[in-house]
C-alpha positions, -999 to 999 in steps of 0.1 A, spaced: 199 511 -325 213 539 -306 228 538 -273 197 552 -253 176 527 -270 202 507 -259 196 513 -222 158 516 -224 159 478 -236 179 470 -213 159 484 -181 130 473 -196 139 435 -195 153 439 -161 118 455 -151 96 425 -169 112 405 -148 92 420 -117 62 421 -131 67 383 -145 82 366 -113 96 333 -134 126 326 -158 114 335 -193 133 319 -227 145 346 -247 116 344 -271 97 353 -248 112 383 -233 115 399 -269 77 391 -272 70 404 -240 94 436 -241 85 442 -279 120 441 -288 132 423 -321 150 391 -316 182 402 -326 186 431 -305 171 409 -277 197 384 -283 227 410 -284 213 429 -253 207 396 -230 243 388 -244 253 416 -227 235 411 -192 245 375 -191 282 385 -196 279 408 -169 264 385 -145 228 401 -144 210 377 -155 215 337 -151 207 307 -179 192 269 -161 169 245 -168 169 225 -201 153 253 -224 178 273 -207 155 299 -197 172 332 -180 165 346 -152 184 380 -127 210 373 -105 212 386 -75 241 413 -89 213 439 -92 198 437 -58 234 441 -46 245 467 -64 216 486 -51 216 479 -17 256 489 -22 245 521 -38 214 529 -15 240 525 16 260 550 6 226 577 -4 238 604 18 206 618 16 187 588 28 213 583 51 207 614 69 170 611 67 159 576 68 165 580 113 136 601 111 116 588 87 118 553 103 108 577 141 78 591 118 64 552 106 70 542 145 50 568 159 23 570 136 23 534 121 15 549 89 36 549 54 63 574 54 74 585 23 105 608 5 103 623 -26 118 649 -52 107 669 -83 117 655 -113 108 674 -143 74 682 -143 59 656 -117 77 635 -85 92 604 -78 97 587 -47 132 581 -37 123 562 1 89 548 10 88 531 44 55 512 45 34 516 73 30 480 90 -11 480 90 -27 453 68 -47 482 50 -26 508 43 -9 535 15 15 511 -8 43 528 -29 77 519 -45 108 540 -44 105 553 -82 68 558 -86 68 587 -105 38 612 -91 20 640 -103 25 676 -92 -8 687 -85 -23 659 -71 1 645 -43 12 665 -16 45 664 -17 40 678 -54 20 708 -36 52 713 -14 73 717 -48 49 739 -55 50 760 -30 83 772 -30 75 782 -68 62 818 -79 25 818 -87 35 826 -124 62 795 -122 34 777 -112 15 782 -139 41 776 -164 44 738 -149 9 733 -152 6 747 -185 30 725 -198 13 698 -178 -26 705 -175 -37 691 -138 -60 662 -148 -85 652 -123 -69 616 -110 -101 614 -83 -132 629 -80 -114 653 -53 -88 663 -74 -82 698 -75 -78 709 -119 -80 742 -115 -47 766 -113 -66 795 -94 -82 763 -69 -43 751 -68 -29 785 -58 -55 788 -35 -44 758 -17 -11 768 -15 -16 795 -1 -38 776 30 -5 750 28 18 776 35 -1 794 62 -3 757 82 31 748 75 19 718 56 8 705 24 -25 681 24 -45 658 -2 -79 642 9 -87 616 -16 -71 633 -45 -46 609 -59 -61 581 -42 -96 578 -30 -100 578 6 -63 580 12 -50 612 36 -18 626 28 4 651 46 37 667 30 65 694 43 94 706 23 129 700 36 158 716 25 186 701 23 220 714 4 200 740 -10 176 711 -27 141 707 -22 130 670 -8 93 664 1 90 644 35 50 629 40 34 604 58 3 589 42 -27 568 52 -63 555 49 -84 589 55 -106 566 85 -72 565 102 -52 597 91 -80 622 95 -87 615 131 -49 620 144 -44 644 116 -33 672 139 -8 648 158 5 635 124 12 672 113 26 686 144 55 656 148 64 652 106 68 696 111 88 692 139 108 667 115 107 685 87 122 715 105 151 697 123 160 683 88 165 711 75 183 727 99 211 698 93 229 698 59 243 675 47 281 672 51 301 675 18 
């Protein structure tokens, strides 16, 4: 088994156990994880000698500690990107009690790094890590953006835009197009076109010469009708932002 095999196991058991919720034997995390029993045994070996994972009960089943959540929390306090933005983004949710969200390219698509849920019963739900297409999500049209048309084109042709709703937009001329409209409003916008009848709105932010997406994202019968308002106070974000680098 090689060593990145290694680590995909071992995500992978420590990601079962948020989609299971309960202590599982370590039957059936192999079953569950597809993973042969003997590497199952060596790799949750491993996590319980590092004080991941915890044994109880009389089958002994296994279940995370709470190492991982602080590690993370240790690790997320000291983001200095999300410690320089997550001030405004928490302003943004306040003011427009809608689900603010920051995200970054990542090869060919884009994954959340903050989501601040808005705190309306029906609303936009995310997790930081949701990996995202390009072409359908607007902070992907804000990578886009700052991309030459032919650049563009070379993402897409590696990754053919698929149509994820009815309202997606598949076409690379249609895409450009849209662009083009983004750039002229200062803002990058999906209607319905990576989730039905959900309105998102997306500006670039530089920061340290990288390129973050900052959006705020809602039910269309609540986003469309304050759009303008929405747009106006996440620019005037956007463009403080990135007015402030980072400190090295």
């Amino acid at each position: 088994m090689s060593d990145m095999n290694s680590v995909e196991r071992a995500l992978a058991i420590l990601e079962m156990f948020e989609r299971e919720k309960r202590p599982l034997s370590l039957k059936e995390i192999a079953e569950v994880c597809r993973i042969p029993a003997s590497t199952c045994h060596s790799l949750v070996h491993t996590l319980l000698k590092r004080a991941y994972l915890y044994q109880s009960g009389r089958r002994k089943d296994l279940y995370p500690t709470r190492r991982l959540f602080d590690l993370g929390a240790a690790i997320l306090a000291h983001d200095p990107v999300l410690q320089r933005l997550l001030p405004a983004m928490q302003g943004l949710r306040e003011a427009t009690r809608e689900t603010v969200i920051l995200g970054k390219r990542q090869g060919d698509g884009v994954v959340y790094l903050e989501v601040l849920e808005s705190p309306e019963v029906i609303r936009y739900s995310a997790q930081p890590g949701d990996a995202k297409p390009l072409h359908s999500t607007c902070i992907g049209k804000a990578v886009l953006s700052n991309m030459s048309p032919a650049n563009v084109a070379e993402v897409l042709a590696r990754n053919p835009p698929v149509k994820v709703t009815r309202n997606t937009i598949t076409t690379i001329e249609g895409l450009l197009a849209d662009l083009e409209v983004g750039r002229a409003n200062g803002c990058f916008v999906t209607q319905g076109e990576n989730v039905p009848d959900v309105t998102a709105v997306a500006v670039p932010v530089w920061l340290n010469n990288e390129l973050y997406g900052l959006a705020i994202a809602g039910p269309s019968h609540r986003m469309d009708p304050q759009f303008r308002e929405f747009a106006k106070a996440l620019m005037a974000a956007g463009e403080c932002l990135s007015e402030q680098p980072i400190a090295a």
